[in-house]
C-alpha positions as CSV (number, residue, x, y, z in Angstrom):
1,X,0.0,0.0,0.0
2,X,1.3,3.5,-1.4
3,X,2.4,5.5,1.7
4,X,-0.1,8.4,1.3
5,X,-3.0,5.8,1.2
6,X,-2.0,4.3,4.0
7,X,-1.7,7.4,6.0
8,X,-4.9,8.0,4.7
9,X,-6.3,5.2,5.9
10,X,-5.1,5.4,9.5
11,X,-6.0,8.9,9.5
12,X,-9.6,8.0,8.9
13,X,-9.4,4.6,11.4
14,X,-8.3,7.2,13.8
15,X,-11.3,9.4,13.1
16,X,-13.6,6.7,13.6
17,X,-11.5,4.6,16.7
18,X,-10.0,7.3,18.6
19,X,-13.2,8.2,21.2
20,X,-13.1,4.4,21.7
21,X,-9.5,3.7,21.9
22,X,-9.0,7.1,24.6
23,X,-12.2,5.7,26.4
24,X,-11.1,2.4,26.9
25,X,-7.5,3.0,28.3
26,X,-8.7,5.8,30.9
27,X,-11.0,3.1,31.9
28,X,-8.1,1.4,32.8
29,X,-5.2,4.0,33.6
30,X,-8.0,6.3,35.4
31,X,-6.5,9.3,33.7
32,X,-7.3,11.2,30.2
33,X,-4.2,13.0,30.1
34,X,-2.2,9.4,29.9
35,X,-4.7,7.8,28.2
36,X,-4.3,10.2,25.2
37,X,-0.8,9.9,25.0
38,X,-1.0,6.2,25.2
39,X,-3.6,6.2,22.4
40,X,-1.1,8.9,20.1
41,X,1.8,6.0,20.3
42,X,-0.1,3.8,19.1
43,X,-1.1,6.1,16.2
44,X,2.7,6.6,15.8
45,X,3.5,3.1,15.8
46,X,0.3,2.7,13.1
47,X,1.8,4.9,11.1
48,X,5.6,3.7,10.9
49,X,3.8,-0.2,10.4
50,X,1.2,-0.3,8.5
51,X,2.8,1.2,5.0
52,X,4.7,-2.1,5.3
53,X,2.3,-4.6,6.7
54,X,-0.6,-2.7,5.6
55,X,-4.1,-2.0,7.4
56,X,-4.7,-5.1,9.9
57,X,-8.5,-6.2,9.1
58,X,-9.5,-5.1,13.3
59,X,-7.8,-2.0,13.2
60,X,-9.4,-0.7,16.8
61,X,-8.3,-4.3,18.3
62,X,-4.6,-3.5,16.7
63,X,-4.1,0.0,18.2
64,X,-5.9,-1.0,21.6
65,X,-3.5,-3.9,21.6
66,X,0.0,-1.3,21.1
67,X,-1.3,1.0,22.9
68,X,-1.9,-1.2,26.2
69,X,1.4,-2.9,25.4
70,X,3.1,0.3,26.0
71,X,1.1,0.8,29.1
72,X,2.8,-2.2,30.0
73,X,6.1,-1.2,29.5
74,X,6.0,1.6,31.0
75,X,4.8,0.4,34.3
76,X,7.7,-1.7,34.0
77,X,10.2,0.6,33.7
78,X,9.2,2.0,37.4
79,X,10.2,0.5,40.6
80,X,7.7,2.0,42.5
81,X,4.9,0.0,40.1
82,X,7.0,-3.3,40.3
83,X,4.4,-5.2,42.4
84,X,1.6,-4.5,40.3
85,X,3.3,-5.7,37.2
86,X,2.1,-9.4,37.4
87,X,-1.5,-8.1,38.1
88,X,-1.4,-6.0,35.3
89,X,-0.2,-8.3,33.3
90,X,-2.7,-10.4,34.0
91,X,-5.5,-8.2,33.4
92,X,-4.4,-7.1,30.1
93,X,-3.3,-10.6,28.5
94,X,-6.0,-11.0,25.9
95,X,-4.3,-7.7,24.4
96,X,-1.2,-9.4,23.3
97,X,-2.8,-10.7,20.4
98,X,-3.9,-7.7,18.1
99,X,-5.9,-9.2,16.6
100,X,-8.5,-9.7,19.7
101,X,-11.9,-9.0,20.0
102,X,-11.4,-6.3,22.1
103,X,-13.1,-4.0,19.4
104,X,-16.4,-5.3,20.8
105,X,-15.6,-5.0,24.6
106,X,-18.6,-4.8,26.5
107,X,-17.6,-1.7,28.2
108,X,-16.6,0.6,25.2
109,X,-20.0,2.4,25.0
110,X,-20.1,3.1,28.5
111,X,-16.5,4.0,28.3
112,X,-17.2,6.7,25.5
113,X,-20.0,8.1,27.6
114,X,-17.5,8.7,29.9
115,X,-15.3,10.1,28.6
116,X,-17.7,13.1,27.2
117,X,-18.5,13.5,30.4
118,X,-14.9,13.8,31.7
119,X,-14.2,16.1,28.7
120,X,-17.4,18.6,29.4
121,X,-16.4,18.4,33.1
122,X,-17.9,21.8,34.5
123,X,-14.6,22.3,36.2
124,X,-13.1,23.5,33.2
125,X,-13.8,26.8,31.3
126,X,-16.1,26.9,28.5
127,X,-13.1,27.2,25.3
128,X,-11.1,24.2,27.6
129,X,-13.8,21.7,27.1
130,X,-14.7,22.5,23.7
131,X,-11.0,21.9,22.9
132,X,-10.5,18.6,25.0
133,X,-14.0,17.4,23.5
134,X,-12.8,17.9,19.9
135,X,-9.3,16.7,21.2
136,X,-10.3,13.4,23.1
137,X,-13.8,12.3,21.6
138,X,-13.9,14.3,18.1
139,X,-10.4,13.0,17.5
140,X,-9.1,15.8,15.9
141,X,-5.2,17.2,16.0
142,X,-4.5,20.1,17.8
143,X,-3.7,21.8,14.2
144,X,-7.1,21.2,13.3
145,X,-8.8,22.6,16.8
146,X,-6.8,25.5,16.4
147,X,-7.3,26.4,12.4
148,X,-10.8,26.5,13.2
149,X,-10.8,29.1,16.4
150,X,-8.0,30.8,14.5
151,X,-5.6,30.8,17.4
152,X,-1.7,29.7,17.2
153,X,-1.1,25.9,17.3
154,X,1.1,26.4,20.7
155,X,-1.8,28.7,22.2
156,X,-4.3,25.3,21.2
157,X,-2.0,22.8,22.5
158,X,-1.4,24.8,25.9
159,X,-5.0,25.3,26.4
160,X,-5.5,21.3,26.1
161,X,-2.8,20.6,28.4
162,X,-4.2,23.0,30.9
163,X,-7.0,21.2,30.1
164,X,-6.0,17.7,31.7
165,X,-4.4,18.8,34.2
166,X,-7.1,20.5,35.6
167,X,-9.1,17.1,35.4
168,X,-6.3,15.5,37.3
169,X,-6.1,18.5,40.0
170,X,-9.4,18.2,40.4
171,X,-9.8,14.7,40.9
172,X,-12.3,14.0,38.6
173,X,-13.5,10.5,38.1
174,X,-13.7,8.6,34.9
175,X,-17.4,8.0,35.3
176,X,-20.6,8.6,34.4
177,X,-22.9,10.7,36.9
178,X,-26.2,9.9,38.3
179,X,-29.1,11.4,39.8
180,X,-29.1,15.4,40.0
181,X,-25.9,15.6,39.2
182,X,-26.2,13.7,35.5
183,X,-28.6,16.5,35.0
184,X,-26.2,19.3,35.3
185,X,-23.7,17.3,34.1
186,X,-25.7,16.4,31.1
187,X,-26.4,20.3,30.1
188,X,-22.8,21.2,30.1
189,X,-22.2,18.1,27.9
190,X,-25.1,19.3,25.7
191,X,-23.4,23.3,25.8
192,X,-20.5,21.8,25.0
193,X,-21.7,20.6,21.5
194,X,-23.9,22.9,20.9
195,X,-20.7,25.6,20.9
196,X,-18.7,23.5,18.8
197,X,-21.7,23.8,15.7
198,X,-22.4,27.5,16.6
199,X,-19.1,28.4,15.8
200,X,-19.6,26.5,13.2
201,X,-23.0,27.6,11.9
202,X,-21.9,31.4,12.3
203,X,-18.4,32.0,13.1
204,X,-17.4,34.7,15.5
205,X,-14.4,35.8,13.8
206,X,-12.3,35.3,10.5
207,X,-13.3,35.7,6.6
208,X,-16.1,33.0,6.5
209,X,-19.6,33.4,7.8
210,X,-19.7,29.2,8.2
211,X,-17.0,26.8,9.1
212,X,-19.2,23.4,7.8
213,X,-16.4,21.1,9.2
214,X,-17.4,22.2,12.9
215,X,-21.1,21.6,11.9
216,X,-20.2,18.2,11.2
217,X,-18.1,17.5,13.7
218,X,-21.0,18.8,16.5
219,X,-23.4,16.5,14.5
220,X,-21.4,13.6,14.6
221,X,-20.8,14.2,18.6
222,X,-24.3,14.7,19.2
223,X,-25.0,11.5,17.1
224,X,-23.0,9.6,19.1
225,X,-24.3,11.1,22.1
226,X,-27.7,10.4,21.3
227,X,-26.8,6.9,20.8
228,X,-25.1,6.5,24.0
229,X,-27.6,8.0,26.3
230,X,-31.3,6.7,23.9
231,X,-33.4,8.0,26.8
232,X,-32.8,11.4,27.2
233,X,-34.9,13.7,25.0
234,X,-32.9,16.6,25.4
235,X,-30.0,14.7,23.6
236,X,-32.4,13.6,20.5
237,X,-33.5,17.6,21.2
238,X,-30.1,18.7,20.3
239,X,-29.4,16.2,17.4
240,X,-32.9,17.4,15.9
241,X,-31.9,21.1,16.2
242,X,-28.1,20.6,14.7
243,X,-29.6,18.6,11.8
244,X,-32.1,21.1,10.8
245,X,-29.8,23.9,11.0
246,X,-27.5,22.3,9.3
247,X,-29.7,21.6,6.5
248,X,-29.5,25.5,5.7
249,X,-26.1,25.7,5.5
250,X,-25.7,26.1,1.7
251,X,-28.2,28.2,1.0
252,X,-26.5,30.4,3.7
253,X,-24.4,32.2,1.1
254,X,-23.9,33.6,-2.3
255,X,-21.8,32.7,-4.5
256,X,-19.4,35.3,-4.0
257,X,-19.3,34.1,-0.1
258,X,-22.0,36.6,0.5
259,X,-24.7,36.1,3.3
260,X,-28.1,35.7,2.4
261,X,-30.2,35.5,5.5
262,X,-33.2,33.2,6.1
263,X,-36.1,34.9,4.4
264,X,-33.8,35.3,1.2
265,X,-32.7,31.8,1.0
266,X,-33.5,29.4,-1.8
267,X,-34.9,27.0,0.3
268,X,-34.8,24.6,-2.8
269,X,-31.3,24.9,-1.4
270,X,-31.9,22.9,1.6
271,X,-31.1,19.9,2.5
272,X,-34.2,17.9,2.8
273,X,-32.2,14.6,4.2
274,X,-31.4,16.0,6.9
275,X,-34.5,18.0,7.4
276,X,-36.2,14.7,7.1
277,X,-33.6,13.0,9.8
278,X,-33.8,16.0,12.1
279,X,-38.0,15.6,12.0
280,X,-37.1,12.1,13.2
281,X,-34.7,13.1,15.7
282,X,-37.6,15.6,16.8
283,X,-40.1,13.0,17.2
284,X,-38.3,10.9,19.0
285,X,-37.3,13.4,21.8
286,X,-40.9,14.6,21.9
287,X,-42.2,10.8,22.4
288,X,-39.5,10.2,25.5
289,X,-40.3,13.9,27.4
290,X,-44.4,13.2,26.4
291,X,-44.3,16.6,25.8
292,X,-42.2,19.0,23.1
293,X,-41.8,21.4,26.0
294,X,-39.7,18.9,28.0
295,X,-36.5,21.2,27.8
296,X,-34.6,24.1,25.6
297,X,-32.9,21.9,23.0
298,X,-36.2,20.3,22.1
299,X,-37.9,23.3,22.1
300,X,-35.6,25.0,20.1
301,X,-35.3,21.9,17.7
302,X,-39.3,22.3,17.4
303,X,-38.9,26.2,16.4
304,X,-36.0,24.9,13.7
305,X,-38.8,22.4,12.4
306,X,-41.3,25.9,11.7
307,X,-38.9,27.4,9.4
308,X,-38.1,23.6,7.5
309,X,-42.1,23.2,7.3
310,X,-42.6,26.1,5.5
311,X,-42.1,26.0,1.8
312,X,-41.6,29.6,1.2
313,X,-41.2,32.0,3.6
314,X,-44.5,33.7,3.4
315,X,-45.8,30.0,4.6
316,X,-43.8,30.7,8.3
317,X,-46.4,30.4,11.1
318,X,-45.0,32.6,12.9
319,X,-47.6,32.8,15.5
320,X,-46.4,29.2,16.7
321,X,-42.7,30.2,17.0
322,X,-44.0,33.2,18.8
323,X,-45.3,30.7,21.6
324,X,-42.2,28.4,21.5
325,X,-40.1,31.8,21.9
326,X,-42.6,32.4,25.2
327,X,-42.4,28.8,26.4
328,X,-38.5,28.3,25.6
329,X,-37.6,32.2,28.0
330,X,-39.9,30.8,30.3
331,X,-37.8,27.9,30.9
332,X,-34.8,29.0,29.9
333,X,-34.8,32.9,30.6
334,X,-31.3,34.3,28.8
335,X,-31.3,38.4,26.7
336,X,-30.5,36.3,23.6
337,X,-33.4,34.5,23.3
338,X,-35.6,37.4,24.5
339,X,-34.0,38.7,21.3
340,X,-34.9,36.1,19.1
341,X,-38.4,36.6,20.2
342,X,-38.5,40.0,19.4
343,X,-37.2,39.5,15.6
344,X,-40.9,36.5,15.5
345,X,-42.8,39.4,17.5
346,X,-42.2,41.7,15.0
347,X,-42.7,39.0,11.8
348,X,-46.1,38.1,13.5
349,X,-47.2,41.6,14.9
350,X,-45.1,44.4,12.6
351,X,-41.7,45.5,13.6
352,X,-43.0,48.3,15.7
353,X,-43.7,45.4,18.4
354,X,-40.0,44.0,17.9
355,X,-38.6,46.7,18.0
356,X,-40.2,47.4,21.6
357,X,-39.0,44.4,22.6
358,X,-35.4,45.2,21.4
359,X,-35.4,48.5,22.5
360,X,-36.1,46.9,26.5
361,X,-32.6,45.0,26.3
362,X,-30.2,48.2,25.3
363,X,-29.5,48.0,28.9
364,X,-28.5,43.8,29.4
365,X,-25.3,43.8,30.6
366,X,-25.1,40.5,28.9
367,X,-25.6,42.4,25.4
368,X,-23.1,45.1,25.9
369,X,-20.7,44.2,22.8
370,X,-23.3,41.7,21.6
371,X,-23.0,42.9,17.9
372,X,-26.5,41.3,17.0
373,X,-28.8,44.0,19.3
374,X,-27.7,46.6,16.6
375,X,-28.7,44.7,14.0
376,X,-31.9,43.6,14.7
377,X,-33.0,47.2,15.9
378,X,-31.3,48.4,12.6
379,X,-33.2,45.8,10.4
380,X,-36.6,47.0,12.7
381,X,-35.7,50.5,11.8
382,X,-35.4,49.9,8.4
383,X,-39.1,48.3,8.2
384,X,-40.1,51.4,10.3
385,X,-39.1,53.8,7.2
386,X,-36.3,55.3,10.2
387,X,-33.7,54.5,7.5
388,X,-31.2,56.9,9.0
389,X,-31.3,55.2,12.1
390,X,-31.1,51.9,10.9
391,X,-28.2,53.0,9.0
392,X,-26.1,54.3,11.8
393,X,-27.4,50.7,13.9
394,X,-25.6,48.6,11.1
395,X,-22.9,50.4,11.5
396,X,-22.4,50.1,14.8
397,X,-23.5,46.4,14.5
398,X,-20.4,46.1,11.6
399,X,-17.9,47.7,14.1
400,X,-18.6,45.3,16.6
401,X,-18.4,42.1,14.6
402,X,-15.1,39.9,14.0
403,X,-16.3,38.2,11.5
404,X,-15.6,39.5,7.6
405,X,-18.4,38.3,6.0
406,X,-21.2,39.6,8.5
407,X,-19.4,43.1,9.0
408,X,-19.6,43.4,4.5
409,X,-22.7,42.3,4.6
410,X,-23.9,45.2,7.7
411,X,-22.0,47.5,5.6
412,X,-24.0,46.5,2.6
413,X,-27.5,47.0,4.4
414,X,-26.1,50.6,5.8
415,X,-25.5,51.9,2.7
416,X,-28.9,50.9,1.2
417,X,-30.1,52.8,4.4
418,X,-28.5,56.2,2.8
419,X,-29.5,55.5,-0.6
420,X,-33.0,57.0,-2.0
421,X,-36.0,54.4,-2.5
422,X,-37.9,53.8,-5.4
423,X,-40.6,56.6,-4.1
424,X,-37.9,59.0,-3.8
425,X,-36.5,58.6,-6.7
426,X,-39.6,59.2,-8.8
427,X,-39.8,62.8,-6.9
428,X,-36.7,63.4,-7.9
């Protein structure tokens, strides 16, 4: 096998093992931080082997094996872990053939599970578990992470190490919680990969308004969360909402890169298969709560599902999303979605009432540098006939944005604002 191919294909076995691989040695070292770097050697030694001997046919079992091997060794090489050499040994015999079963261990979905848990552990700040869960779970490289927050590869890598050693600081256990603490555990799991797509979906900074390989990447966590925990509807909530999101991704922008915003998509542009998996996904958190008001992801989802309903955007019932918006702040009370609600007040009862709405947050310390205030007052304004004031709103909005392709595009809708309409042009 040529050397590129098989790099290749170890790349994408890594992909596709690595959550797995991670989750099963913590299991047994009791720490992330080692069990990673056990895991990377045996991505080394897959690497320098498999060119040669090419790709063994249970490629999990084959870097489990190495990687425990080296566990092994290691412990051998210390006096102080002498006495527990035999017991190890024992324990881990099946993994001198690499060829073992131990792919289909019994414990590896539990072991995944954990280790999402570990990784969203609310001990760490909200960038150091978005890192570590892309890191440990989404198996990506630290160049990767960092390419897509546009930060410096050493700034990345320091922030994971930080990372795992607050975990082992902080004693946290390789577990899964239970009772009122899964809960809260559970939400910062959910936040977690919910960021990951945001950032995704609409990036904060850089040239592009979308970074699709996040998107993915938050979809294929939540997928796999979902999948790991079956009966919690908030997890099916969040895989409904990502999906149907996600399904408006290329009708997002022009072809120049531009943005085109939601009632100017070509919603022939969407993607119906995932529409039609995140309806699923939908239904199937609605059927384990009993209720589509069982929490914010679901609820949210179910507001995602008004927009994919409506064939054109005249056919938005926007009355509904209206009464999710009420149901979702009184649940979940945050200025951002009291925002949102303003922007389906004023679609279902004139801009006048949004703007109301809008104008009642100026003062949310929350929003202070929130660049998307300004623009939904300016956009208000705008449907008001205040054009001047709309125009200086976008601008504002555009000087508070990192992102290239938002701040062109609240340029763009600024200078409309100071150019004469169609009425005054005929005076003229």
């Amino acid at each position: 096998m040529p050397d590129a191919a098989a790099k290749a294909r170890v790349e994408a076995v890594w992909r596709i093992e690595s959550a797995r691989l991670i989750a099963g040695l913590a299991r047994m070292v009791r720490d992330v931080g080692l069990a990673e770097d056990l895991a990377q050697d045996a991505l080394v030694a897959a690497l320098e082997q498999w060119p040669s001997s090419g790709v063994p046919a249970s490629p999990g079992a084959w870097l489990t094996a190495v990687a425990r091997r080296r566990y092994i060794d290691g412990v051998r090489r210390q006096v102080s872990f002498e006495r527990r050499v035999p017991e190890i040994a024992r324990e881990l015999a099946e993994a001198e053939d690499p060829m073992s079963e131990i792919e289909f261990d019994e414990h590896v979905e539990d072991d995944v599970l954990r280790l999402i848990f570990t990784a969203c552990h609310p001990a760490l700040s909200r960038d150091a578990r978005v890192a570590l869960t892309l890191k440990l779970v989404g198996g990506l490289s630290t160049e990767q992470i960092a390419r897509a927050f546009l930060v410096s590869v050493p700034t990345m890598a320091a922030r994971i190490t930080r990372a795992k050693k607050a975990l082992a600081d902080a004693g946290v256990p390789f577990e899964v919680p239970v009772g009122t603490e899964l809960a809260a555990r559970l939400a910062s799991v959910l936040e977690v990969v919910y960021l990951i797509f945001n950032e995704g979906y609409s990036a904060t900074s850089g040239e592009s308004w979308t970074r699709a390989e996040l998107c993915e990447e938050a979809m294929r966590l939540g997928r796999m969360l979902a999948a790991l925990a079956p009966g919690e509807p908030e997890a099916h909530g969040l895989v409904a909402l990502m999906e149907i999101q996600a399904s408006r991704i290329a009708a997002r922008t022009g072809r120049d890169g531009e943005l085109i915003t939601l009632l100017n998509q070509d919603r022939t542009r969407w993607n119906r298969l995932l529409i039609t998996r995140g309806l699923a996904a939908l239904g199937t958190a609605e059927s384990l709560s009993g209720s589509q008001f069982s929490g914010p992801y679901v609820i949210q989802a179910a507001l995602a599902a008004c927009h994919a309903r409506a064939l054109t955007a005249g056919d938005t019932d926007w009355i509904r999303i209206v009464t999710l918006y009420d149901v979702l702040r009184s649940i979940s009370p945050s200025p951002v979605i009291e925002l949102n609600r303003a922007v389906a007040v004023s679609m279902a009862d004139g801009p006048a009432a949004g703007l109301a709405i809008a104008d009642a947050l100026a003062g949310e310390p929350a929003l202070r540098g929130y660049h998307l205030l300004p623009a939904v007052r300016a956009d208000l304004l705008e449907r008001l006939g205040r054009r001047d004031d709309a125009r200086t709103e976008f601008e504002r909005a555009a000087a508070m944005t990192a992102n290239a392709s938002e701040r062109a595009h609240l340029l763009a809708r600024a200078v409309a604002c100071a150019l004469p309409t169609c009425h005054e042009k005929c005076i003229l």
